[in-house]
PAZAPA-4460 file (N, C-alpha, C; in steps of 0.05 Angstrom, whole numbers, plus 32768, in hexadecimal, padded with zeros to 4 digits):
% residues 215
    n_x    n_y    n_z   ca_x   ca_y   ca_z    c_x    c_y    c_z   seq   type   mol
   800C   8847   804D   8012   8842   8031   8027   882C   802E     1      X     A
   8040   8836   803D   804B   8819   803A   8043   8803   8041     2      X     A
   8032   87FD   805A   802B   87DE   805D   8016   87D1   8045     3      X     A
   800B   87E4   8039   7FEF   87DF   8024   8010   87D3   8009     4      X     A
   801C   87E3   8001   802B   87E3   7FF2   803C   87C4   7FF9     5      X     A
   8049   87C0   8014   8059   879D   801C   803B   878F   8018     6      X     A
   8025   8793   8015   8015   877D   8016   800B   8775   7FFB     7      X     A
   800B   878E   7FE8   8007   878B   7FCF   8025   877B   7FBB     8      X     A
   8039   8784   7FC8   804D   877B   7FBE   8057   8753   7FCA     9      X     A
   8045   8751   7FDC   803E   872D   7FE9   8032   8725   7FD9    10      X     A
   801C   872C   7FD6   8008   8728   7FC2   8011   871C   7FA6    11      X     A
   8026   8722   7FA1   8029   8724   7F88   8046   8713   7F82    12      X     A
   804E   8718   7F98   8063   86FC   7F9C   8050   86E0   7F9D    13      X     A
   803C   86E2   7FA7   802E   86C3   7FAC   8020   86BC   7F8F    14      X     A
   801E   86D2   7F82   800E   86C7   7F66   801F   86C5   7F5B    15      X     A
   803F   86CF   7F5B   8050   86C5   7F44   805B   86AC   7F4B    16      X     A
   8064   86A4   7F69   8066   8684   7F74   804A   8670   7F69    17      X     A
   803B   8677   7F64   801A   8664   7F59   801B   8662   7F40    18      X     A
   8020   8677   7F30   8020   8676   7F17   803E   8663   7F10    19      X     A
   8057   8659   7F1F   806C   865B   7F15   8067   8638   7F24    20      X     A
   8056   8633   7F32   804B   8612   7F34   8039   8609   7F24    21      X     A
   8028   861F   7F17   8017   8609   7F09   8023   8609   7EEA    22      X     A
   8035   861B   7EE3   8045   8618   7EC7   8055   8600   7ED1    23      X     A
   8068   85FC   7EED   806D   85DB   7EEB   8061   85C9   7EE7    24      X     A
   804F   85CD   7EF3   8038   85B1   7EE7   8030   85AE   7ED3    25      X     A
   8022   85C7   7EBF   8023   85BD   7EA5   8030   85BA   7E97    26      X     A
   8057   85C4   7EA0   806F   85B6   7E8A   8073   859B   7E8A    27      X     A
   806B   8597   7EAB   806F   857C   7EB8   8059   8560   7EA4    28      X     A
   8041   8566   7EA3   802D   8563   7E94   8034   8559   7E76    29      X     A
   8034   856D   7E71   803C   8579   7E4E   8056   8563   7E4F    30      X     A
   8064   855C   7E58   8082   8547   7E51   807B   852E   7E55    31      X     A
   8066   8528   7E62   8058   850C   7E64   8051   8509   7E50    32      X     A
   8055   84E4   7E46   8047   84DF   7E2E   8027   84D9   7E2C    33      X     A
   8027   84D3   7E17   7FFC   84D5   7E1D   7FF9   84B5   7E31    34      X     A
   800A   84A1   7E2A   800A   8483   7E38   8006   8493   7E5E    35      X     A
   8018   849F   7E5E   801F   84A8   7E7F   8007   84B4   7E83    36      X     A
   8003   84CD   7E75   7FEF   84E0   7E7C   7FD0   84C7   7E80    37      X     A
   7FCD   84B5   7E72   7FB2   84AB   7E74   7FAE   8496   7E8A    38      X     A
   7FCB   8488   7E98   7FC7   8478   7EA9   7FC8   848E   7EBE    39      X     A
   7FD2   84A2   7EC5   7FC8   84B6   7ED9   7FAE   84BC   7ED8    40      X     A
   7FA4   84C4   7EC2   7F84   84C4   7EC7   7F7A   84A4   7ED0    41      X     A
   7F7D   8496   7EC8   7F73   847E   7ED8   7F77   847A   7EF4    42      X     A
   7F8E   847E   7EF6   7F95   847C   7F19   7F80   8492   7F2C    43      X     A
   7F7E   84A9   7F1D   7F6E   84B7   7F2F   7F51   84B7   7F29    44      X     A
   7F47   84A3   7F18   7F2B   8498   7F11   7F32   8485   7F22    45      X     A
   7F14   8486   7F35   7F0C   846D   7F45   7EF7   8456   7F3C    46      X     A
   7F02   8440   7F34   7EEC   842F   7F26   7ED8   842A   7F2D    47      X     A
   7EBB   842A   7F21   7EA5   8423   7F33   7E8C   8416   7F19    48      X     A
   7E89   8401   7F23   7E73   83E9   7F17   7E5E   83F5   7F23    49      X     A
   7E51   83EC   7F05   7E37   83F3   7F14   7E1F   83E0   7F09    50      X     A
   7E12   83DD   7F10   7DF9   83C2   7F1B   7DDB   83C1   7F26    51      X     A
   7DD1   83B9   7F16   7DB1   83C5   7F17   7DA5   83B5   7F3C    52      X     A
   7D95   83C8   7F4B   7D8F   83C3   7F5E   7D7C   83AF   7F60    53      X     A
   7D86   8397   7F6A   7D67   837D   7F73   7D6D   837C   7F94    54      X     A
   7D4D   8374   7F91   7D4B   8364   7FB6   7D59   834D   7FB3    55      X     A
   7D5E   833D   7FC7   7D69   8323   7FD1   7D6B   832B   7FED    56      X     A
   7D73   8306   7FF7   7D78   82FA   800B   7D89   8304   8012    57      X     A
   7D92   8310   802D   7DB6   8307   802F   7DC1   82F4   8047    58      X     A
   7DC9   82E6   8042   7DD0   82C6   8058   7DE5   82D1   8068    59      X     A
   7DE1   82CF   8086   7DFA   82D5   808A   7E08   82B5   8093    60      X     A
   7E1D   82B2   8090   7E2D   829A   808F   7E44   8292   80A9    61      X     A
   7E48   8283   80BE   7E5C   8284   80CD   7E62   826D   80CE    62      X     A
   7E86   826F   80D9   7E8F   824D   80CF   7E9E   8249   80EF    63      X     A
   7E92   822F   80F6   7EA3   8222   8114   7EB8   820B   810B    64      X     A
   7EC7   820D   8125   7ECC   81F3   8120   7ECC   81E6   813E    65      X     A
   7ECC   81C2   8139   7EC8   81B8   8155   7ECA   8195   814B    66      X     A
   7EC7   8185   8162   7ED0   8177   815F   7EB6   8161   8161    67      X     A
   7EAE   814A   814D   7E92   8145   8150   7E98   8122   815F    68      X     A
   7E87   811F   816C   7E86   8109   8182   7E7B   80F4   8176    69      X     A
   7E7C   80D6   8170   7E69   80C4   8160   7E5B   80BB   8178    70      X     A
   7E45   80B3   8183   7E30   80B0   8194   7E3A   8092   819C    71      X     A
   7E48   8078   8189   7E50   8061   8184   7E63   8060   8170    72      X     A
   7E74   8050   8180   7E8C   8049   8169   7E97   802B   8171    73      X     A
   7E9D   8021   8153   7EA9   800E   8154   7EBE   8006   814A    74      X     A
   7ED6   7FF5   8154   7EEF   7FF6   8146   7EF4   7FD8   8137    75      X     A
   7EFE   7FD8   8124   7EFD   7FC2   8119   7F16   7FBD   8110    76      X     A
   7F20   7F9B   8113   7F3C   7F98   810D   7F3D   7F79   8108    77      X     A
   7F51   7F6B   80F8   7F53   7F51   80FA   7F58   7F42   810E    78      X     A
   7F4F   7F2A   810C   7F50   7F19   8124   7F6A   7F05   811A    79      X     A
   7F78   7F0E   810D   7F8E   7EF8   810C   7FA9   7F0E   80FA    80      X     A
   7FC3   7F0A   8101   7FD3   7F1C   80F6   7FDE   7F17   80D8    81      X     A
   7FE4   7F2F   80CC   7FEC   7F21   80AC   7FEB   7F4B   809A    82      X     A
   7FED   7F40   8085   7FF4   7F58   807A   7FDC   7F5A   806A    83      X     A
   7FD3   7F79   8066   7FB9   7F77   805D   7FBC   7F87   8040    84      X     A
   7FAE   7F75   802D   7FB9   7F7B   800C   7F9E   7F8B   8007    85      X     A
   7F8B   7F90   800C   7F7A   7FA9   8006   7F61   7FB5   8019    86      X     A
   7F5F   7FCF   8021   7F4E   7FDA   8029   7F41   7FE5   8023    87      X     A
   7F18   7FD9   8027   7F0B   7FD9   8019   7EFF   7FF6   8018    88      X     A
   7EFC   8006   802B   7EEA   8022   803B   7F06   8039   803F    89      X     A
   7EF4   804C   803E   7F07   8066   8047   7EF9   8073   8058    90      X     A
   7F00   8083   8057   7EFC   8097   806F   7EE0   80A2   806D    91      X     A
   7EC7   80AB   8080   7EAA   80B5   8075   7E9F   80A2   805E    92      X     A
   7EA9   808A   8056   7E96   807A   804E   7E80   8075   805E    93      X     A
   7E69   8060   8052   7E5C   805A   805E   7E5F   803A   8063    94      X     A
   7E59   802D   8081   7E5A   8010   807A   7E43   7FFF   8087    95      X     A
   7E3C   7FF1   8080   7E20   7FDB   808C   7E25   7FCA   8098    96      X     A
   7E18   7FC0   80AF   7E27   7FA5   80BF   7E2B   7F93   80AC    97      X     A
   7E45   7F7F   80B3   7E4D   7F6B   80A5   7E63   7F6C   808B    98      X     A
   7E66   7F8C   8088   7E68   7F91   806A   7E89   7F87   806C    99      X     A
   7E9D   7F7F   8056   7EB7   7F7A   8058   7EC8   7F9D   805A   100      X     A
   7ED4   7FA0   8064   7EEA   7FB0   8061   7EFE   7FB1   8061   101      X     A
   7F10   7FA4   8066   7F27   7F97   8057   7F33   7F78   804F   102      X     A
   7F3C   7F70   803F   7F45   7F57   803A   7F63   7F50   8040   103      X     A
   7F77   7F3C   804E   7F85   7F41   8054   7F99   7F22   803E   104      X     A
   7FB0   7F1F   803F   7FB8   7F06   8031   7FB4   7EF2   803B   105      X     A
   7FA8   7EEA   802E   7F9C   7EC8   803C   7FAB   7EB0   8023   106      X     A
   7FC4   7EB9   801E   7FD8   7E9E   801A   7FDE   7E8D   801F   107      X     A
   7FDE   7E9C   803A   7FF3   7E83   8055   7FD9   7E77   8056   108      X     A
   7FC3   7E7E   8057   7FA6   7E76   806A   7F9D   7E5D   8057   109      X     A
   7F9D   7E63   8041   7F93   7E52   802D   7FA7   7E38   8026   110      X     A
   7FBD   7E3F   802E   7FCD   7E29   8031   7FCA   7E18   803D   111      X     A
   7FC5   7E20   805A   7FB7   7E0B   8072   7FA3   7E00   8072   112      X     A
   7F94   7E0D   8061   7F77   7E00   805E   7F7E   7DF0   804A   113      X     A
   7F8E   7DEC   8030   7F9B   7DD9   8024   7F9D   7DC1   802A   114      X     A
   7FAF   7DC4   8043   7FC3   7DB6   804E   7FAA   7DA9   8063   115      X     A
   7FA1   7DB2   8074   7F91   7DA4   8087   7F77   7D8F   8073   116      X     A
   7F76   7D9C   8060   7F5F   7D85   8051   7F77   7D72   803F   117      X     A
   7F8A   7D72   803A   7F9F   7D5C   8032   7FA3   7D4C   8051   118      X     A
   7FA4   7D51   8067   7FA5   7D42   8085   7F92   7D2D   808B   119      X     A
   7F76   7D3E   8081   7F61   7D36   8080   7F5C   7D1C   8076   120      X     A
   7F63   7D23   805A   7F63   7D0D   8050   7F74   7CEB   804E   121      X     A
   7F8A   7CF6   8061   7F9F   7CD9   8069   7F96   7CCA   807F   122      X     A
   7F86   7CE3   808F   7F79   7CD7   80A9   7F5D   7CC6   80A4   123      X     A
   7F54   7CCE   8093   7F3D   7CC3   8088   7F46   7CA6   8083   124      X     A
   7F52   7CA2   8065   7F68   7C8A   8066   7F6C   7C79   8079   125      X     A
   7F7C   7C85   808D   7F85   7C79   80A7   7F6E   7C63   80B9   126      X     A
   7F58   7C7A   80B6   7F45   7C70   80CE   7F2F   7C5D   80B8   127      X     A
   7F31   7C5B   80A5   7F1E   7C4B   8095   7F36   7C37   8098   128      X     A
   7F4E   7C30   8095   7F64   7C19   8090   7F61   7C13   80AD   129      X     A
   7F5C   7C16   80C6   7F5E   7C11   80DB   7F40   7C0E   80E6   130      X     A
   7F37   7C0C   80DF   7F0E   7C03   80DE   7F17   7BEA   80CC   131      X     A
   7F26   7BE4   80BA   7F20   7BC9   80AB   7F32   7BB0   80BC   132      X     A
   7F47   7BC1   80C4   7F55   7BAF   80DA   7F4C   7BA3   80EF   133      X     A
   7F3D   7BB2   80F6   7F27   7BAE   810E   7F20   7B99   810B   134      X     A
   7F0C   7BA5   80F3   7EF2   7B91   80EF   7EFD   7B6E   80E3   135      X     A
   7F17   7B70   80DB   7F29   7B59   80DA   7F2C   7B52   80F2   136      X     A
   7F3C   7B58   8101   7F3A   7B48   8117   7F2B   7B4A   8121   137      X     A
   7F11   7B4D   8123   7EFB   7B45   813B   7EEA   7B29   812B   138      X     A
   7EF1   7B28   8114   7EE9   7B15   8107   7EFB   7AF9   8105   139      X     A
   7F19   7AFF   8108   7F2D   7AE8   8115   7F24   7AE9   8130   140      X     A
   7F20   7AF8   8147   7F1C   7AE5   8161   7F02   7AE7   815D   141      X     A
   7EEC   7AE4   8156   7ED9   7AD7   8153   7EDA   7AB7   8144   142      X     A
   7EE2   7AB3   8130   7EEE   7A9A   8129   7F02   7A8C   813A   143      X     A
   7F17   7A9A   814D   7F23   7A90   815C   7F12   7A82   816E   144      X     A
   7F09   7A92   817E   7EF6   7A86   8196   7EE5   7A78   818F   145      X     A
   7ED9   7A73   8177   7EC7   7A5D   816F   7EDA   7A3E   816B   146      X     A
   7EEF   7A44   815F   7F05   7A26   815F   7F0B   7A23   8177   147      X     A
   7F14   7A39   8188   7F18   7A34   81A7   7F07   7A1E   81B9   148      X     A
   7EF2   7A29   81AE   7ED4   7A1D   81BC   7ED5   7A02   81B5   149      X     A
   7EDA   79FD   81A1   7EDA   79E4   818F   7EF0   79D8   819F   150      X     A
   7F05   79DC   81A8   7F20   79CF   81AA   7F39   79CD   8191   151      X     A
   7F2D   79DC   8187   7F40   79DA   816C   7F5A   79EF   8171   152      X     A
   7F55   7A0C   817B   7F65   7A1F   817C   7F6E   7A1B   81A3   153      X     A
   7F8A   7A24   8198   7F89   7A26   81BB   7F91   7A3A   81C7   154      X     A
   7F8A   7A43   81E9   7F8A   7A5C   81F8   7F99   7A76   81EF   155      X     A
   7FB7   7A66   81EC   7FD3   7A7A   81E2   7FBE   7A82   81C3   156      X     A
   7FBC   7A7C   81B0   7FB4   7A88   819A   7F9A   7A9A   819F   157      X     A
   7F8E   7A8B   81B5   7F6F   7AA4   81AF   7F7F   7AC0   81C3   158      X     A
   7F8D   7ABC   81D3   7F97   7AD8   81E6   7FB3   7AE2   81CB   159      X     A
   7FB6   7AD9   81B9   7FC3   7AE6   81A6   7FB3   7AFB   8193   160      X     A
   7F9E   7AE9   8187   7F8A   7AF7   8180   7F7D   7B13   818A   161      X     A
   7F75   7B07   81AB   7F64   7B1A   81BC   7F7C   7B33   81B8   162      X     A
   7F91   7B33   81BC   7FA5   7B41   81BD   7FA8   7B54   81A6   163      X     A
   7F9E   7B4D   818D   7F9F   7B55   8171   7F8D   7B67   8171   164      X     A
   7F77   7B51   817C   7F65   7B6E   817B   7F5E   7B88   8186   165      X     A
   7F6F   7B85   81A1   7F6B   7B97   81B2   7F7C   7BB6   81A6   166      X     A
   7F8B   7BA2   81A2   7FA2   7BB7   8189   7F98   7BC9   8176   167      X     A
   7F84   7BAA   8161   7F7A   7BBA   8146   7F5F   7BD3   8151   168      X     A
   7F59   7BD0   816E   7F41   7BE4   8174   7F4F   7BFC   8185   169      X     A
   7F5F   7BFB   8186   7F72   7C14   8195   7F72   7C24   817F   170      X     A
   7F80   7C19   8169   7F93   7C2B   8153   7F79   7C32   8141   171      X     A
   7F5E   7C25   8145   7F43   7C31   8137   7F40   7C4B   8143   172      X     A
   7F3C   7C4D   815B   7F3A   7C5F   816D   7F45   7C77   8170   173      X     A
   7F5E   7C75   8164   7F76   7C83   8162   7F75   7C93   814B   174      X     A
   7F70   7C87   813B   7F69   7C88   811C   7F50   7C9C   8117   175      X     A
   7F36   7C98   812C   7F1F   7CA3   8129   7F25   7CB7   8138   176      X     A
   7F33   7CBD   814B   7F3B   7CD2   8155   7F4E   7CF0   8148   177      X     A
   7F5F   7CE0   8137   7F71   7CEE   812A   7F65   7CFB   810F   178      X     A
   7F45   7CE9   8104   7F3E   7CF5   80F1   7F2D   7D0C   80FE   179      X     A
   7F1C   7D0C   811A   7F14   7D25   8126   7F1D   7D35   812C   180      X     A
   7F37   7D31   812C   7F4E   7D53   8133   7F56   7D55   8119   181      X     A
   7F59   7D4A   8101   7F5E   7D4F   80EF   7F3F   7D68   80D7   182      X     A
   7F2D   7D5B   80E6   7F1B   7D67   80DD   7F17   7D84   80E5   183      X     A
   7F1A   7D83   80FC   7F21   7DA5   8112   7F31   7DB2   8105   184      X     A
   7F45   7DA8   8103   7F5E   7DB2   80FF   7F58   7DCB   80D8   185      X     A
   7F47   7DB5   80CB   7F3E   7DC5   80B1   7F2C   7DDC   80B8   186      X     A
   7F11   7DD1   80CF   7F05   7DE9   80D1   7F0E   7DF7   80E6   187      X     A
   7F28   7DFB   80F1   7F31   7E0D   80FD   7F41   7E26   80DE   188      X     A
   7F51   7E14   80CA   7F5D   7E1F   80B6   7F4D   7E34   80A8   189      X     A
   7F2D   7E22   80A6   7F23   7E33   808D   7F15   7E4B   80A3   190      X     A
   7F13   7E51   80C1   7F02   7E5E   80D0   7F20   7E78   80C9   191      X     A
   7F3B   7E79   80D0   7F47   7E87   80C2   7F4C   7E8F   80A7   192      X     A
   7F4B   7E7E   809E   7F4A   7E92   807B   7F2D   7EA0   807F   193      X     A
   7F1C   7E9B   808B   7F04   7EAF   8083   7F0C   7EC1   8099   194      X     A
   7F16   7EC3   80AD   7F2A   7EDF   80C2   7F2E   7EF4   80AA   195      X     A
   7F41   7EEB   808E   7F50   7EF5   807A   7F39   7F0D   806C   196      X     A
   7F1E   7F0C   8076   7F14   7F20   8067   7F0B   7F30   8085   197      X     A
   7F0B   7F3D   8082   7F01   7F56   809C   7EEE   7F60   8099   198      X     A
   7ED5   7F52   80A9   7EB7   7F61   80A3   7EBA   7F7C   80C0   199      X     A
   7EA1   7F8E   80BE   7E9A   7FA0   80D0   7E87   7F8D   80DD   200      X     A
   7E89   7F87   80F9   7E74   7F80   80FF   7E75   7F8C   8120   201      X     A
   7E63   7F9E   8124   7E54   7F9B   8144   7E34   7F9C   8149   202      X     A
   7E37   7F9A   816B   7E22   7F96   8173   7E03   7F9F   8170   203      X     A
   7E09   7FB5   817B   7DFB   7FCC   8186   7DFA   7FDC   8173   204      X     A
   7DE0   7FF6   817B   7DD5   8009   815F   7DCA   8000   8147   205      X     A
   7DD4   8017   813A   7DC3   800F   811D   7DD6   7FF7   810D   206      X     A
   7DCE   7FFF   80F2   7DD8   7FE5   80DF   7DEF   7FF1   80CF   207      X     A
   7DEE   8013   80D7   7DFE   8023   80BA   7E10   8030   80D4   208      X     A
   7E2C   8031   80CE   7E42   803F   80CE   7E50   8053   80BF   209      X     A
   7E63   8065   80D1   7E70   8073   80B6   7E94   8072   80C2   210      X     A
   7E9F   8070   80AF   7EB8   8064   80B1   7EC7   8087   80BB   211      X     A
   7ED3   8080   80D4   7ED8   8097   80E1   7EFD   809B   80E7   212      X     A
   7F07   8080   80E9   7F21   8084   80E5   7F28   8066   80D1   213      X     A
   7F45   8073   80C4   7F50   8057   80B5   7F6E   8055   80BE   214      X     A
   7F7C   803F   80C6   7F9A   803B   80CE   7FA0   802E   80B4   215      X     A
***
């Protein structure tokens, strides 16, 4: 009887500890405002969309990375030094043999080509004024040596002459020479100012490029 009696009297300690937790919870409850009480119901709602069932594809997708090799490459750069005022291509462009890709200052360049066709033209001058000298004196010792012949002119004057002319056909010479390096000299000028534009050009493969690095 007593142990029936300590077990009925446990018993009854555990329902008054249960009953005396869940009156905390509902005072606990009950002092919340309705704002509190409703975001608790939310927190213990689990959100869930929902969406009508279709077939499809599904792709599956993977990403590498690595380093890609060009089969041919070509490097391209000016053939003469100077500062370059615009570049024409960027990077993964595309370019075609011949095509320009950068332009560089061709100030100085166009100066020289100026300047060498102003050269040109003194040498020109020169060697046309020294063709008429010539052709002057070969026409005094030809008249010389005809009075010679005659007895009219004598030895000392025609080796004065001969002398003149040998002169006036040197400095022709000289003259026609200086207008051929003068002429070089321009199409050396204008062969640099056209340096001043920077085409792509190689040999080998196709005709189309793709611009793979830029300095």
């Amino acid at each position: 009887m007593k142990r029936n009696g300590l077990k009925i009297f446990l018993m009854g300690c555990f329902a008054v500890i249960v009953a005396l937790v869940i009156l905390t919870a509902w005072q606990r409850r009950e002092s919340e405002g309705p704002g509190e009480r409703r975001q608790a119901d939310q927190q213990r709602v689990a959100p869930v969309e929902a969406a009508p069932v279709r077939e499809g594809r599904l792709d599956r997708t993977r990403v590498f990375s690595g380093t890609l090799t060009a089969s041919a490459e070509t490097r391209i750069a000016p053939k003469i030094s100077g500062r370059i005022s615009r570049i024409l291509v960027d990077l993964s462009d595309p370019v075609e043999r011949g095509t320009e890709v950068a332009i560089m200052d061709d100030a100085e360049f166009a100066q020289a080509v100026n300047s060498a066709k102003a050269d040109l033209v003194v040498a020109r001058a020169q060697a046309a004024e020294a063709s008429n000298r010539l052709e002057l004196a070969k026409r005094e010792l030809e008249r010389t040596i005809t009075l010679e012949e005659r007895g009219v002119a004598s030895a000392a004057s025609l080796d004065a002459i001969q002398s003149d002319f040998t002169m006036r056909e040197a400095a022709a010479e000289v003259a026609a020479a200086n207008l051929e390096a003068r002429k070089s000299a321009l199409a050396t000028a204008e062969i640099r100012l056209g340096y001043t534009r920077v085409t792509a050009n190689w040999t080998e493969g196709d005709d189309h490029r793709v611009v793979a690095e830029r300095f």
